[in-house]
LODO-255029 format. One record per residue: residue number from 1; residue in one letter; x, y, z of N, C-alpha, C in turn. Coordinates in Angstrom, 3 decimals. Example, Ala and Ser with C-alpha at 12.3 -4.5 7.8 and 13.67 -1.06 7.14 Angstrom:
<sites>
SITE   n res   n.east  n.north     n.up  ca.east ca.north    ca.up   c.east  c.north     c.up
SITE   1   A   13.190   -5.690    7.800   12.300   -4.500    7.800   13.200   -3.300    7.800
SITE   2   S   12.850   -2.250    7.080   13.670   -1.060    7.140   12.900    0.030    7.870
</sites>
This chain:
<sites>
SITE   n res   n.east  n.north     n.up  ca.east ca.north    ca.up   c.east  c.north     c.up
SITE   1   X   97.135  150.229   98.605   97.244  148.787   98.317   96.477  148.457   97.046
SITE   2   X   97.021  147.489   96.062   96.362  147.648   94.798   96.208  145.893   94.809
SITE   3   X   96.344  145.234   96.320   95.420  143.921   95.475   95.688  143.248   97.356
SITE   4   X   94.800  141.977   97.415   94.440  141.527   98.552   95.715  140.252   98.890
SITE   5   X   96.742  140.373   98.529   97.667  139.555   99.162   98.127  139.266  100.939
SITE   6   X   97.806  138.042  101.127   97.343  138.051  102.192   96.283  137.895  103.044
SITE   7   X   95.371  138.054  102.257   94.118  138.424  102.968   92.794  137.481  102.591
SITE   8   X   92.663  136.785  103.726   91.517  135.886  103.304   90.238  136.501  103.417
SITE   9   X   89.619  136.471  101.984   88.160  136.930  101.818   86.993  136.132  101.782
SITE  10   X   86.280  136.405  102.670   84.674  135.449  102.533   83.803  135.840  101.596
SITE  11   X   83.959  134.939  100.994   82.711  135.105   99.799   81.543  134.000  100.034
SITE  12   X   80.360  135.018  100.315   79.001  134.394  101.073   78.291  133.901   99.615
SITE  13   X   78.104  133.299   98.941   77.574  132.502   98.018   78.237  131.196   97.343
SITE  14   X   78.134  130.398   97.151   78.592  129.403   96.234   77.899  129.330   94.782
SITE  15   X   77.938  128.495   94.138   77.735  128.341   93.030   78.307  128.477   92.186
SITE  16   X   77.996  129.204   90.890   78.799  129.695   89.939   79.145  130.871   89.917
SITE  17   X   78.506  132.006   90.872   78.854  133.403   91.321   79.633  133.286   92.639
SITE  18   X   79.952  132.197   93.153   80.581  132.100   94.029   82.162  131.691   93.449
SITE  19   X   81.619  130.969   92.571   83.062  130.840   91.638   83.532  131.981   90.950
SITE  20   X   83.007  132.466   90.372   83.302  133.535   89.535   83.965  134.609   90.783
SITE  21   X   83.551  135.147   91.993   83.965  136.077   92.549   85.435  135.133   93.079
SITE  22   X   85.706  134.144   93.347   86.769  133.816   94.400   87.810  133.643   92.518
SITE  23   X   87.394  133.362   91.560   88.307  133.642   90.536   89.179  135.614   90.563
SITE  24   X   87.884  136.508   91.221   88.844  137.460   90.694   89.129  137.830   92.188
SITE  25   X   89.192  137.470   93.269   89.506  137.607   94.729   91.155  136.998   94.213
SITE  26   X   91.427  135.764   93.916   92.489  134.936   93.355   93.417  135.666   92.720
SITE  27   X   92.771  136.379   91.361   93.571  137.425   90.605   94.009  138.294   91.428
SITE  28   X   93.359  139.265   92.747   94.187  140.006   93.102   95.100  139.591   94.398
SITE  29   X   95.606  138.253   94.094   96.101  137.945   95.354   95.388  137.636   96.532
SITE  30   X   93.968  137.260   96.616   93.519  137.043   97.950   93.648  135.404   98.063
SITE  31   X   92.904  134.917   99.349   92.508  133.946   99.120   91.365  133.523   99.351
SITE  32   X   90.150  133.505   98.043   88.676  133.054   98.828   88.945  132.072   99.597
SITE  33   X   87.020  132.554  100.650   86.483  131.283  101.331   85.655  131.395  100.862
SITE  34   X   84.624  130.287  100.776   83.625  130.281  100.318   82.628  129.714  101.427
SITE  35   X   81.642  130.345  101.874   80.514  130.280  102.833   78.945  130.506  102.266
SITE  36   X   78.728  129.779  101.886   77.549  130.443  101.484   76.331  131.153  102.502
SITE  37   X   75.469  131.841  102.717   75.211  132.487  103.979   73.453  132.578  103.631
SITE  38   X   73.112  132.321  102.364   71.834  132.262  102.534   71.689  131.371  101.170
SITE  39   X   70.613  131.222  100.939   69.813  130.114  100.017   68.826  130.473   99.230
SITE  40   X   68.237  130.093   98.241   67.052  130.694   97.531   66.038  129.296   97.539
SITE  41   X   65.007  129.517   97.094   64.204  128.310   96.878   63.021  128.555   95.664
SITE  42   X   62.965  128.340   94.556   62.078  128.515   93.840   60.826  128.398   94.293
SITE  43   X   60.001  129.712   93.863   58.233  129.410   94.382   57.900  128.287   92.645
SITE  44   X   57.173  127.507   93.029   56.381  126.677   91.604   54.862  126.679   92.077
SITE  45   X   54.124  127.804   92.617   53.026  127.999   92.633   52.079  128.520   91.481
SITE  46   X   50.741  128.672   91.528   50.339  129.149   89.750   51.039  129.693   89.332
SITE  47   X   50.651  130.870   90.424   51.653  132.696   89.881   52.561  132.607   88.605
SITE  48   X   53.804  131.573   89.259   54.985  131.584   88.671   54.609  130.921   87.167
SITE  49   X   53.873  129.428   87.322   53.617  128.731   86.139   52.655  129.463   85.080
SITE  50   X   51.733  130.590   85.792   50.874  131.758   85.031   51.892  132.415   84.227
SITE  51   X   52.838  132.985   84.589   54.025  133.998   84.164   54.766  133.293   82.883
SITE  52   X   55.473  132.246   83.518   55.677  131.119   82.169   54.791  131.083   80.909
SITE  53   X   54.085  130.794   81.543   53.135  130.070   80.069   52.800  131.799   79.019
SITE  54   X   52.532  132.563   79.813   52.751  134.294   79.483   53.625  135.094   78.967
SITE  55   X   54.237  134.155   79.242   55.933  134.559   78.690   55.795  134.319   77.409
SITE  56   X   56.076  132.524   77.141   55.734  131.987   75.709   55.401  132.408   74.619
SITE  57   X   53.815  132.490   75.197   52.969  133.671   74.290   52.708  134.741   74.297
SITE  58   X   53.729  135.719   74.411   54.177  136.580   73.751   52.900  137.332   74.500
SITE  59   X   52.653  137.232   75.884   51.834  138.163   76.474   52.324  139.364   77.019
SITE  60   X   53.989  139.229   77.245   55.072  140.691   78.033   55.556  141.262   77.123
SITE  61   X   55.208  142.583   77.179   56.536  143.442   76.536   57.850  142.884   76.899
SITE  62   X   58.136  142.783   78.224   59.576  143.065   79.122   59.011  141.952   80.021
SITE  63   X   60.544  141.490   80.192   60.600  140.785   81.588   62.243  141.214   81.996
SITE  64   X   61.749  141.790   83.285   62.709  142.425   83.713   63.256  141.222   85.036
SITE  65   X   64.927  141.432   84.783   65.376  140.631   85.858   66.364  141.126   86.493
SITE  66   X   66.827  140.791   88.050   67.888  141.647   89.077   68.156  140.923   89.581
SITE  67   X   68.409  139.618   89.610   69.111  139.107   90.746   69.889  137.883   89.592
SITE  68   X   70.781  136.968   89.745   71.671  135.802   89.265   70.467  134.555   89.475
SITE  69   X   69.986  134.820   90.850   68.563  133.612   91.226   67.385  133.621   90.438
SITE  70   X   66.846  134.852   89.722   65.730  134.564   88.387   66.736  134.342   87.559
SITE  71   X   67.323  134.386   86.998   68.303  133.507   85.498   68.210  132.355   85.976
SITE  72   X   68.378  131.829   87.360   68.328  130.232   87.321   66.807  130.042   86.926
SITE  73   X   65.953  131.112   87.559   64.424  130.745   87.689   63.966  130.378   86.276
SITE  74   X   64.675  130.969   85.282   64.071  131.439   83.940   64.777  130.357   82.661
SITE  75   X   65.663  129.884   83.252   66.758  129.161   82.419   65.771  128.376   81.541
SITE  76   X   65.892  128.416   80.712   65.460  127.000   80.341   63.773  127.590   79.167
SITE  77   X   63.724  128.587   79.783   61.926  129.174   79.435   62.215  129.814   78.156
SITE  78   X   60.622  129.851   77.486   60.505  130.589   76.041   60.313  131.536   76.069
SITE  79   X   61.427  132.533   76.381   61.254  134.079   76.512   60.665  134.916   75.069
SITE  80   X   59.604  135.133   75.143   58.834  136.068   73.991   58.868  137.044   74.657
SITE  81   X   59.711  137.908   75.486   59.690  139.220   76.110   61.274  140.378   75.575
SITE  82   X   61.401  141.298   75.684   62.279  141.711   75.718   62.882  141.839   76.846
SITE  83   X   64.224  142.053   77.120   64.699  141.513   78.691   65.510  142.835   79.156
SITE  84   X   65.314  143.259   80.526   65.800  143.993   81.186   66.896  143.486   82.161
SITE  85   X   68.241  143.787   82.559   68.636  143.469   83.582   68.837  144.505   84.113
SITE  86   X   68.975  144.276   85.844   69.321  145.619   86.572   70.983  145.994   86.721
SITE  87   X   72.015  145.289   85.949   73.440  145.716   86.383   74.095  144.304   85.330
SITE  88   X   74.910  145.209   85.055   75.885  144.050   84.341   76.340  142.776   84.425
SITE  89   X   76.227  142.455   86.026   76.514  141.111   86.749   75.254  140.047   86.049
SITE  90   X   74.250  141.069   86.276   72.813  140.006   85.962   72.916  139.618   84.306
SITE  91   X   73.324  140.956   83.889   73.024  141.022   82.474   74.653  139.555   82.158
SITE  92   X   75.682  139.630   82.734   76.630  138.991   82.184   75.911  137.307   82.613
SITE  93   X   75.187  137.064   83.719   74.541  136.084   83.928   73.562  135.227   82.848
SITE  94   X   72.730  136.287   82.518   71.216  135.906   81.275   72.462  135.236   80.026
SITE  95   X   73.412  136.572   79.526   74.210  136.162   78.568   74.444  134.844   78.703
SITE  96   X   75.214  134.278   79.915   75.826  133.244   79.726   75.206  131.951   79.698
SITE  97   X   73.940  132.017   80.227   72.321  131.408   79.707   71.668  131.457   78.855
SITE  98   X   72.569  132.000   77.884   72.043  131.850   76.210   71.028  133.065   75.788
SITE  99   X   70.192  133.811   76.877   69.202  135.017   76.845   69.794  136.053   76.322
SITE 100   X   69.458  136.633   75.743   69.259  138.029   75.183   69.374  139.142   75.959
SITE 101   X   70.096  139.982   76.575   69.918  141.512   77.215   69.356  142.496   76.511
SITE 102   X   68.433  142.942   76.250   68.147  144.208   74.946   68.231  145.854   76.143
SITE 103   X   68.177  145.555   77.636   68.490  147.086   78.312   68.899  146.569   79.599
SITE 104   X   70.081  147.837   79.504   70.423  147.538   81.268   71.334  148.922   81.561
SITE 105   X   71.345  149.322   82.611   72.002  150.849   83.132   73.220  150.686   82.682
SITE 106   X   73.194  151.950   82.313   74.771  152.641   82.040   75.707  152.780   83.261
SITE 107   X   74.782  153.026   83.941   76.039  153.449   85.436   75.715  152.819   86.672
SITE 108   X   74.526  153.646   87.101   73.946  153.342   88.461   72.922  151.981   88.237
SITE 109   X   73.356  150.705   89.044   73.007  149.506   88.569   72.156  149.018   89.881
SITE 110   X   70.859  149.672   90.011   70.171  149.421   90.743   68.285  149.791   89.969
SITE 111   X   67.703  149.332   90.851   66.124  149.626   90.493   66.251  151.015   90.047
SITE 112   X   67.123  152.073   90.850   66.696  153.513   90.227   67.629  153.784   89.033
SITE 113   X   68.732  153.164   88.568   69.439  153.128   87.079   68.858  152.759   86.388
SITE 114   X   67.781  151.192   86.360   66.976  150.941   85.522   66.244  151.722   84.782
SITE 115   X   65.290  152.254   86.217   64.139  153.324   85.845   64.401  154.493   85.005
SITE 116   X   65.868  154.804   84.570   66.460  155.793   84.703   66.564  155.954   83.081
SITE 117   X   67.063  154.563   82.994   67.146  154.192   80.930   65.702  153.507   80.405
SITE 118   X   64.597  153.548   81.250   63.908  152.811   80.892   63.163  153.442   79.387
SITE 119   X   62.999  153.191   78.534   62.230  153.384   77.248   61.600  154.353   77.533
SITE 120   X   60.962  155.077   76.455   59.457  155.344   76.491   58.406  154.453   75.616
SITE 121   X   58.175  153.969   76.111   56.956  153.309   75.006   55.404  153.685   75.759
SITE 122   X   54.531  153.340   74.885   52.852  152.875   74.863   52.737  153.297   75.839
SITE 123   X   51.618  153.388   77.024   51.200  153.579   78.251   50.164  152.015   78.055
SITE 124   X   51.005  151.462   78.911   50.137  149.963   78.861   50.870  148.438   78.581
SITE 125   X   52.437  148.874   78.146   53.177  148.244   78.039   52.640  147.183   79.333
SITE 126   X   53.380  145.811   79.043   52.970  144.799   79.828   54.514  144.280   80.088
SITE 127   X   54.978  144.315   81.338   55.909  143.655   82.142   55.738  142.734   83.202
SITE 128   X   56.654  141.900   83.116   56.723  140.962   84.131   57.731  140.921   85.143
SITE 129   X   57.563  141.099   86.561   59.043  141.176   87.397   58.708  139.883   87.973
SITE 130   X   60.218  139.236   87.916   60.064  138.293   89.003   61.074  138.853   89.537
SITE 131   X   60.737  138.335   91.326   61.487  139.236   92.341   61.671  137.819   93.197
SITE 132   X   62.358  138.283   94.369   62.841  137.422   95.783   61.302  138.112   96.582
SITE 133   X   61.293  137.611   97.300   60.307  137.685   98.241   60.903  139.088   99.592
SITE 134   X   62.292  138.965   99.219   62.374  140.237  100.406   62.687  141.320   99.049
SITE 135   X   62.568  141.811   98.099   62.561  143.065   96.828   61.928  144.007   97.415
SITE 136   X   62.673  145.071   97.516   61.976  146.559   97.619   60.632  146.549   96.467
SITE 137   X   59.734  147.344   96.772   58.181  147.100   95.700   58.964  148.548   94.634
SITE 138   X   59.984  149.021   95.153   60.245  150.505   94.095   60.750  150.261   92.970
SITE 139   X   60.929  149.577   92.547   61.132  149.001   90.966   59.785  148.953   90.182
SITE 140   X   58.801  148.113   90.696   57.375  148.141   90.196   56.600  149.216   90.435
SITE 141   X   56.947  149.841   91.800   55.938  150.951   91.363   56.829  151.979   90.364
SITE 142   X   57.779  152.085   89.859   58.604  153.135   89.645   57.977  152.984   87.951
SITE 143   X   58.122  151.706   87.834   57.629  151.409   86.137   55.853  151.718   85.808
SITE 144   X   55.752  151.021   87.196   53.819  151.764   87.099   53.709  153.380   86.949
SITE 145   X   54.595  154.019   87.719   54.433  155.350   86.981   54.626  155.636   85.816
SITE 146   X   55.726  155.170   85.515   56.076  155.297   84.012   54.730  154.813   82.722
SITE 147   X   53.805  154.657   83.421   52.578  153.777   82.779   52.221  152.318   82.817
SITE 148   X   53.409  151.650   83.077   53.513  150.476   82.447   52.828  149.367   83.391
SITE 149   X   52.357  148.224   82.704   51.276  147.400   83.494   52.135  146.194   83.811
SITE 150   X   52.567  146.061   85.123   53.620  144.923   86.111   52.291  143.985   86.494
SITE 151   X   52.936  142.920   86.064   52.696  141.882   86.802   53.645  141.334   87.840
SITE 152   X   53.923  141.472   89.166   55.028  141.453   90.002   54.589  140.146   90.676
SITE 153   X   55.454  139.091   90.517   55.351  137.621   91.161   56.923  137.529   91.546
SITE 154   X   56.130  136.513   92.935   57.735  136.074   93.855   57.612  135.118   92.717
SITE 155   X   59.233  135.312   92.685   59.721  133.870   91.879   60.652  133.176   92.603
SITE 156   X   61.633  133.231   94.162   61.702  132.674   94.316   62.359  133.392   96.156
SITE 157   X   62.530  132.401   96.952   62.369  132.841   98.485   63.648  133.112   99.409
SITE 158   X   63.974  134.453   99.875   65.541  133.788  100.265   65.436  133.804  101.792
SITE 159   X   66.448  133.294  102.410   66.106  132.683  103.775   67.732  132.594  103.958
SITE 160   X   68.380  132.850  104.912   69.721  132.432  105.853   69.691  131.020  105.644
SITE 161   X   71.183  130.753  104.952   71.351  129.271  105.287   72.183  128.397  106.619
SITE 162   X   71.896  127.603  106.713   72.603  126.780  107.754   74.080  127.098  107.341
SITE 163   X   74.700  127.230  108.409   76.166  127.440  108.190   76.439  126.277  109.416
SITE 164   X   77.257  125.497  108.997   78.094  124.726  110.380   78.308  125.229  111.051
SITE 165   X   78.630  124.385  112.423   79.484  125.169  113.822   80.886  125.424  113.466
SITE 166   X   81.345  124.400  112.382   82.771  124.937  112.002   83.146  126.272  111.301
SITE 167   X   82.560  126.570  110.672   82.850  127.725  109.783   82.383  129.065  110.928
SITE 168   X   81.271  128.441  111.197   80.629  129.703  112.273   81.701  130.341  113.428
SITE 169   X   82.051  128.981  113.974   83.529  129.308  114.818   84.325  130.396  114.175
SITE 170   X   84.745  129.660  113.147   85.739  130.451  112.303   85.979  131.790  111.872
SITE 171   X   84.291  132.548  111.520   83.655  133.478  111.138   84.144  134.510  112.383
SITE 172   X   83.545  133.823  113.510   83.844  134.785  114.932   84.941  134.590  115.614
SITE 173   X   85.962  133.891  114.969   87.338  134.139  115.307   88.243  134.912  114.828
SITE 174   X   87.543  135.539  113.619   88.571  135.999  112.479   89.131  135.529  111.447
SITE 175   X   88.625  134.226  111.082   89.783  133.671  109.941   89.541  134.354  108.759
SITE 176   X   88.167  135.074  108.736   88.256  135.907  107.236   88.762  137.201  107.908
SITE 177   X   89.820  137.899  106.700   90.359  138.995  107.281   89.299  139.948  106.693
SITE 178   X   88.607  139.747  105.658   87.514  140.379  105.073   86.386  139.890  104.682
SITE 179   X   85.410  140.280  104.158   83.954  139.902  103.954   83.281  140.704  102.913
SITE 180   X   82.639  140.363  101.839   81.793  140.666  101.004   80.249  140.717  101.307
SITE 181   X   79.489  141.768  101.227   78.009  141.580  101.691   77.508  142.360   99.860
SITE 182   X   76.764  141.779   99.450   75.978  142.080   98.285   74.328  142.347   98.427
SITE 183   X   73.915  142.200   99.931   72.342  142.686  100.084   72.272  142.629  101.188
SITE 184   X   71.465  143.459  101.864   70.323  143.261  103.193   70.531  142.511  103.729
SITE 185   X   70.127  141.545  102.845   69.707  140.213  103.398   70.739  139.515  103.847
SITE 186   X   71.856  139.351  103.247   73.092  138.978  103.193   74.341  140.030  104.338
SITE 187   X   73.781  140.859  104.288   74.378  141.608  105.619   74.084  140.931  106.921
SITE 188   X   72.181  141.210  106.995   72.225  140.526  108.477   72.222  138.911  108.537
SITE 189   X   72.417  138.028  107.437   72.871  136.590  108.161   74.429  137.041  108.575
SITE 190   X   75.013  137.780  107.949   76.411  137.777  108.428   76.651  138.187  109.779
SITE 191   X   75.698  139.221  109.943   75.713  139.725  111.350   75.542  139.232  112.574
SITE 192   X   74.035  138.757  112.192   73.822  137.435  113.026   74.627  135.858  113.202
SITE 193   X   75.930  136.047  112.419   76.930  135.030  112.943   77.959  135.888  114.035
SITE 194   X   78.307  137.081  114.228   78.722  137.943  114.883   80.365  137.794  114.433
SITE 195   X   80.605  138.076  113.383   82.196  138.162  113.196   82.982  139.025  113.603
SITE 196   X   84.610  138.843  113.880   85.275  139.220  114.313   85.337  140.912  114.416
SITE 197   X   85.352  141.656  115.266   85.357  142.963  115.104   86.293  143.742  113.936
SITE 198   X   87.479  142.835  114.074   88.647  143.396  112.943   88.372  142.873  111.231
SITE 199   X   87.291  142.241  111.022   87.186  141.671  110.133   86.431  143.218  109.112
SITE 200   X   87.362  142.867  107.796   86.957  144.042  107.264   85.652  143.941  106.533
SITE 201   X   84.682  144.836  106.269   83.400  144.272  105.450   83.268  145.435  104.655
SITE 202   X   83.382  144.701  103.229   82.755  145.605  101.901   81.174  145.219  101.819
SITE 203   X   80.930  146.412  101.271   79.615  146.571  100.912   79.134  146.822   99.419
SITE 204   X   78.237  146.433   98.207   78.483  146.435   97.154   77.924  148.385   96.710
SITE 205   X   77.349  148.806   98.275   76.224  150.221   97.557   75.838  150.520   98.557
SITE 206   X   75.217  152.113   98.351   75.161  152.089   99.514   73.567  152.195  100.691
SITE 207   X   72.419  151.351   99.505   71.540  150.583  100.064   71.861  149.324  101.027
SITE 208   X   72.459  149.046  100.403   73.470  147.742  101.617   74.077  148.001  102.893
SITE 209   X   74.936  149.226  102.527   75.618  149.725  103.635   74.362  149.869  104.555
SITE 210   X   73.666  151.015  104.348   72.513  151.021  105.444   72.242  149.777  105.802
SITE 211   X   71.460  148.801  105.565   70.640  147.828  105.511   71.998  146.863  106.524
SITE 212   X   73.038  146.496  106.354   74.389  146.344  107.193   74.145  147.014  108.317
SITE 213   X   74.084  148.521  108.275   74.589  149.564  109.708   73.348  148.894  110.670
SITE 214   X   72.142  149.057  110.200   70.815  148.546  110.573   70.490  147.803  111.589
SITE 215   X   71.667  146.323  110.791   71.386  145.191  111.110   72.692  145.234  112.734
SITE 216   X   73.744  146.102  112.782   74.702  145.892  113.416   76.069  145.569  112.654
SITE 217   X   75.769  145.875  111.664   77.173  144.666  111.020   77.786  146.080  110.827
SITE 218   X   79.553  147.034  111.354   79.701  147.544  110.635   80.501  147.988  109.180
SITE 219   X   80.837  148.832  108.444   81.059  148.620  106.781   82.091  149.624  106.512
SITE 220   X   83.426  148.829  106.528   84.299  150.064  105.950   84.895  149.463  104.733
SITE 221   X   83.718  149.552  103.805   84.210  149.780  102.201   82.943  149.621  101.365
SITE 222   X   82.608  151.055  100.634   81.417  150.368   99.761   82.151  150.611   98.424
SITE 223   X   81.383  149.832   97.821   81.868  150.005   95.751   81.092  150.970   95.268
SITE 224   X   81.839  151.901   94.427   81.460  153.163   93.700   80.291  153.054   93.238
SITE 225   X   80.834  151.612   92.350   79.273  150.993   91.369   79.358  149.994   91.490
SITE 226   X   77.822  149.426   91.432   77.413  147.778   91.803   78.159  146.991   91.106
SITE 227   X   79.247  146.677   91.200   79.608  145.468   90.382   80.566  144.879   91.395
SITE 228   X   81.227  143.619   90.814   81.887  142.889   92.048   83.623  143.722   91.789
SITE 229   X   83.440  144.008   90.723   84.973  144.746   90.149   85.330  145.745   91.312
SITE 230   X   84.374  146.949   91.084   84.436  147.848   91.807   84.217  147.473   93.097
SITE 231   X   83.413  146.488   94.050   83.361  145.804   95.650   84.941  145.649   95.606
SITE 232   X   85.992  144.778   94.863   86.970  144.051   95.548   87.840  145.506   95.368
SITE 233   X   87.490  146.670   94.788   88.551  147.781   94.609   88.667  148.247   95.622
SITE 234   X   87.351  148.624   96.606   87.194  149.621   97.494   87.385  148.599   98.899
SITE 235   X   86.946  147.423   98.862   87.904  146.320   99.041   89.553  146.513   99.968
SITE 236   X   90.117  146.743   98.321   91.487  146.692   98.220   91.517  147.577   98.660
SITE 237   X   91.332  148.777   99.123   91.633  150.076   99.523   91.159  150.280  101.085
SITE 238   X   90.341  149.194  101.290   90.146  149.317  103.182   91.309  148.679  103.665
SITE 239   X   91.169  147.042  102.717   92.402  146.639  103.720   94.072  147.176  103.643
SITE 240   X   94.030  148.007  102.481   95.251  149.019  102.509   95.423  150.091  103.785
SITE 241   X   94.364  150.547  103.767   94.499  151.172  104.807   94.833  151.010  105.872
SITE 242   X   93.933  149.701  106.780   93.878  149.184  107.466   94.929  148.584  108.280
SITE 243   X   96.051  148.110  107.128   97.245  147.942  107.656   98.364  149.028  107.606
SITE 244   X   98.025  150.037  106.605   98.820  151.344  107.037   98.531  152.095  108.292
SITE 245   X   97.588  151.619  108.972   97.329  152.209  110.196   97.723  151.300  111.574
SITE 246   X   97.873  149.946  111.055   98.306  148.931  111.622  100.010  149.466  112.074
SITE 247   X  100.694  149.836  110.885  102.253  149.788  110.891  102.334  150.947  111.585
SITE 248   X  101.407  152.410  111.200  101.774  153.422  112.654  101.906  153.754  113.464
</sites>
């Protein structure tokens, strides 16, 4: 099967990445939903306003970013850093926020792709991560080996969002014939709505997948590589299956 006709896909975010994914769900014939399934909340404690003002003046080598939720965090700020993203999604994000990308993985688009292209410079280099509050710490320590001096601040908090009783119904009836999970975190709110057994679920990697199996949720489709391109491919290729096994 080379595209989702037919097939209604849940896409757990809104916003403008919520838009952007149900634009290319659309292209291949699906039809998004849009649910959003968890929430972020900016921390504005020193930490964060320390980091800012640090930024400015040109106190970071690097400020490294991984998620679409620090580009909102950062929007707007006087980046005197050079900028890291962890995967093209982020990096196509900063872009479209006017920021600068100067490094981001060639392939593998996670904390260990980063680490992977990371420079060599100085021993003492000064970075700044802002992270979610649930971030694996292996990104920062991975760069602390590398020498480099992290300053690692939550920048902002994620938490399961309220979903209605309507959609929730919906969720555990089946109306999505498929499902997108892009983290952990985002696996088990899904899980913990308990959707339909037949409901198909991609996974973007296969840190997720685990972090899914974990939680209960299970995952027949991960993407080669982190991107949403490659999620709706492997995607397209469960629910191909799925109904070729249907018609036998």
């Amino acid at each position: 099967m080379t595209d989702l006709t037919g097939t209604t896909v849940l896409v757990p975010r809104g916003g403008a990445w919520g838009e952007r994914v149900s634009a290319r769900v659309r292209a291949r014939g699906g039809t998004p939903w849009v649910v959003a399934l968890l929430e972020t909340t900016p921390v504005t404690g020193p930490d964060v306003v320390t980091a800012q003002r640090r930024l400015a003046t040109g106190t970071y080598d690097w400020l490294v970013v991984t998620s679409a939720a620090t580009v909102d965090l950062v929007r707007g700020w006087d980046l005197q850093a050079k900028v890291a993203a962890v995967g093209p999604a982020t990096a196509s994000t900063l872009t479209e926020a006017g920021i600068v990308v100067d490094l981001v993985p060639d392939h593998t688009y996670s904390a260990t792709g980063l680490l992977q292209v990371w420079p060599d410079e100085p021993a003492g280099s000064s970075v700044l991560l802002l992270r979610s509050d649930l971030a694996r710490a292996s990104l920062a320590d991975g760069l602390r080996e590398r020498g480099c001096e992290v300053t690692d601040v939550i920048g902002y908090r994620t938490t399961a969002a309220p979903v209605d009783d309507t959609d929730a119904a919906r969720i555990r009836a089946g109306h999505a014939d498929a499902a997108l999970v892009t983290s952990g975190s985002m696996a088990r709110a899904l899980a913990a709505l308990c959707p339909a057994p037949d409901t198909v679920v991609a996974s973007i990697g296969p840190v997720t997948t685990a972090d899914a199996r974990d939680a209960g949720l299970p995952v027949h489709a991960e993407a080669s590589e982190r991107t949403i391109d490659h999620l709706l491919d492997a995607l397209c290729d469960a629910v191909g299956q799925a109904a070729r096994e249907e018609q036998s």
